[in-house]
N, C-alpha and C positions, 0 to 999 in steps of 0.2 A: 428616925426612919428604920423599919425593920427591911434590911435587905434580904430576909428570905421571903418579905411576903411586901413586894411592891404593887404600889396602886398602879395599876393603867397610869394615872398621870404621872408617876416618878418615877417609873418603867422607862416612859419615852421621853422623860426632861432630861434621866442619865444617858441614854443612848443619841441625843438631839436627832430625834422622830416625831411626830404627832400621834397622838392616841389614835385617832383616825385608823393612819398605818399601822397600826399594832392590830386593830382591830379587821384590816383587810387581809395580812397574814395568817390572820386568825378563820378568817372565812376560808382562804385559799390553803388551808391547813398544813404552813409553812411551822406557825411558831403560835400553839395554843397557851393561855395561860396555865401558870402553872397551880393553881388553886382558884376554885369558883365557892364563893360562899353559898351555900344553898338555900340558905335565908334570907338573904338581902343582896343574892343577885353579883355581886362583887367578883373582879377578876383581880387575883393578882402573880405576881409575875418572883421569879426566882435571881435573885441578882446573876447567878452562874449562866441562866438563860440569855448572859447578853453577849457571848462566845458565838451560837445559832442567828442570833440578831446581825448581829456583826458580818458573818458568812454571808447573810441573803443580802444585808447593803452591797456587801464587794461586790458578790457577781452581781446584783441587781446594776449596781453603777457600772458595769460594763457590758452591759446591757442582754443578759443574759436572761430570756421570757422565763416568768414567778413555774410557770409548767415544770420547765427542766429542772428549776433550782429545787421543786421538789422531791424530783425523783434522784437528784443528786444527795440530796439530804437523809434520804433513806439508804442511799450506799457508803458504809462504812471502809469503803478500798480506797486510803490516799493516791495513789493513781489516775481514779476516777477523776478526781478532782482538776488534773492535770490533762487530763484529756479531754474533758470539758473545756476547761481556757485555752487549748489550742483549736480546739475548733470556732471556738471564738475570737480568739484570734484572726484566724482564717474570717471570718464573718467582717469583724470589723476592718481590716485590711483590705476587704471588697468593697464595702461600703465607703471607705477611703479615696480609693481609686474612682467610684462611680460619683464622688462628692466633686473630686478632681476633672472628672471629665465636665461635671456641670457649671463648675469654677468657668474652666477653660471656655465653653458658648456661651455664657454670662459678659466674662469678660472679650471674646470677640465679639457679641452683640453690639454692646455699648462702644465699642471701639469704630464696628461700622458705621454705628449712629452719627459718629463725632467725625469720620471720613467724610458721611454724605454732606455734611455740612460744607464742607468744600470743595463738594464735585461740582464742575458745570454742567447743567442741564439742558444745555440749548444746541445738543449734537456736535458739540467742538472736543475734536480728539486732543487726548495729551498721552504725554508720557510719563509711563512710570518702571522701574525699578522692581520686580516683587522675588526676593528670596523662593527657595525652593519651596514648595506647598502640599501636602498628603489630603489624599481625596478617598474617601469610600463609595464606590460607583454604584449603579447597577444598570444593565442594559435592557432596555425592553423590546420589545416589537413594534414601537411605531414611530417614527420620524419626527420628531417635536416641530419643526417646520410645517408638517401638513395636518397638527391638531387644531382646534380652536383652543378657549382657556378652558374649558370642560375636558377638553384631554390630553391638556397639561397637567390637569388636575387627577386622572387617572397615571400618569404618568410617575407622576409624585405617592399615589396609592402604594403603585408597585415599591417605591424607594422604601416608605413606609414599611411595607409587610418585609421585605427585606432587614431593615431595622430590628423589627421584631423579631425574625427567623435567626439571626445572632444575639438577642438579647441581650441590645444595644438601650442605654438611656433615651427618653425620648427628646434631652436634651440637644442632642445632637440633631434632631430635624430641623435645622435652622441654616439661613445663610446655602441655601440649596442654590444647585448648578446645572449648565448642560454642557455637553461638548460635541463638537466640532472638528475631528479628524483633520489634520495636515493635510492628506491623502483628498479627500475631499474638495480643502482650500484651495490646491491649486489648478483642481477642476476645476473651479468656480463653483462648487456645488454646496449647499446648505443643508447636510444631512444629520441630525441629532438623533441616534437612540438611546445613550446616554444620559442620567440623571445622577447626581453625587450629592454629599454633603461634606463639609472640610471636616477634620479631623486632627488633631495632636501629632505634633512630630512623634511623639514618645507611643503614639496607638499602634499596639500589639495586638490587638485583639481579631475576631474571625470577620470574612469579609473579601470581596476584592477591592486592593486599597492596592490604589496605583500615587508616584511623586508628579507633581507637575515640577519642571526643572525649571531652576530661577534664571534672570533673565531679563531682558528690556522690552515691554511691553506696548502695544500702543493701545488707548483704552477709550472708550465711548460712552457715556450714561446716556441712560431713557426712564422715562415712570412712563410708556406707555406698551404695553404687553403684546398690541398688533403691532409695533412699530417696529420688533426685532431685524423680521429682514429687511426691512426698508434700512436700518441703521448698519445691519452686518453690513450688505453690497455696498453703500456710503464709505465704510471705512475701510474694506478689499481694493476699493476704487483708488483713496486718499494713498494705497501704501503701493498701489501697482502704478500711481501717476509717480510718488517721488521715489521708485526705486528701491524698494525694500526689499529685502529678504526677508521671506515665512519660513519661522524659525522653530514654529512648531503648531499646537491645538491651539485651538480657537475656545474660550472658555467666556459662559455667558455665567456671572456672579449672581446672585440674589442679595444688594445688600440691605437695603431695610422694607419691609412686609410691614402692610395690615390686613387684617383679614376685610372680606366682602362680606355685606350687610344682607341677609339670608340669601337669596341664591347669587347674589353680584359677585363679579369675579375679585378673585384679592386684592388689593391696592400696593402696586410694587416700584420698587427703584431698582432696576439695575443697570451692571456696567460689562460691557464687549472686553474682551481681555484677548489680544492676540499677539505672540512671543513674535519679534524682528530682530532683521540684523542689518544696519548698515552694508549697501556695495561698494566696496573702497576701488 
């Protein structure tokens, strides 16, 4: 083997690359060979050439676009170099965090999945228990009460472009909500302008992101989308007959969704969620 003058294929058996790659470098005028026979066509490569080789793996394996690695290859300032991997750094460290936030709706999906399993569905309140909760709202102009599901669906637009205006994952459009002001409840009145999606204890991010405070809940499921207030005033009823105290918002959950079959409205399961407190 002459290592001043390697074939494309001994080039990339020493470096464990594919000639392939040697040769997409070579387009992207990263790493050209370092002799072309003019006879017979032949590339070959310089064994010292495998220092340059070396460089575009690293940052290529940290995922730094073949663009930059070659305008970085052309600056002879070590420096550069270092200021490059920090802002990659900073990249992949975002990328982290938005991986993290998709983890997090991932695994609360499946989690609601495996709740619904044991919710009853036949209008019978229970009680539950739920830890404090982080919500990213948005409020809009119209009263979720007096839409149909066409403007629930507008409703949810807003949540949406909202999402977007903080450029937020679109994983987090899931497991959406509305609320129901205290203030309201004990008007007797069902006013939502209100729309949310949960969110990470640990979210930091832009928004208005209010806590729902933990607590003893009394709770309702429905899968049927006109049937809300017929189920809210049910359970207002249930807590004003035995005595309870409204301990705070009234929060209606989304927990598991399917979408509607082209204009049909979406196929939903949710559950009445409203904070009490024993009158002793």
């Amino acid at each position: 083997m002459d290592i001043q003058k390697l074939t494309i294929g001994q080039m990339a058996r020493l470096n464990h690359v594919t000639p392939e790659t040697l040769r997409h470098y070579d387009r992207e005028k990263l790493l050209h060979p370092w002799f072309i026979d003019e006879s017979t066509g032949y590339r070959y490569y310089h064994i010292n050439q495998s220092a340059r080789l070396d460089m575009i793996l690293y940052l290529q394996a940290h995922g730094v676009p073949l663009k930059q690695i070659r305008q970085h290859l052309k600056n002879t300032d070590p420096e550069a170099l270092y200021g490059l991997l920090q802002n990659q750094l900073t990249s992949v460290e975002e990328n982290i965090r938005r991986l993290e936030q998709s983890r997090n709706a991932i695994v609360r999906m499946i989690a609601n999945h495996e709740r619904r399993n044991n919710l009853p569905l036949n209008n019978t309140p229970f009680f539950e228990y739920f830890p404090s909760r982080r919500i990213y709202k948005h409020k809009t102009n119209k009263n979720f009460f007096e839409q149909d599901d066409a403007g629930y669906e507008l409703m949810l637009r807003e949540l949406k472009q909202s999402l977007v205006a903080s450029n937020l994952p679109a994983s987090y459009f899931w497991n959406v909500g509305t609320i129901v002001r205290k203030s309201c409840l004990e008007k007797g009145r069902l006013y939502s302008d209100e729309v949310f999606f949960f969110v990470e204890d640990s979210y930091k991010g832009p928004g208005d992101v209010e806590t729902l405070p933990s607590g003893l809940h009394i709770r309702l499921c429905c899968n049927d989308f006109s049937k809300e207030s017929e189920c809210a005033y049910h359970l207002l009823d249930i807590i004003k007959k035995a005595g309870y105290t409204l301990a705070g918002d009234y929060v209606c959950e989304v927990v598991e969704e399917f979408p509607g079959f082209e204009a049909a409205p979406r196929s939903l399961l949710f559950t009445i969620q409203i904070p009490i407190r024993y009158i002793l």
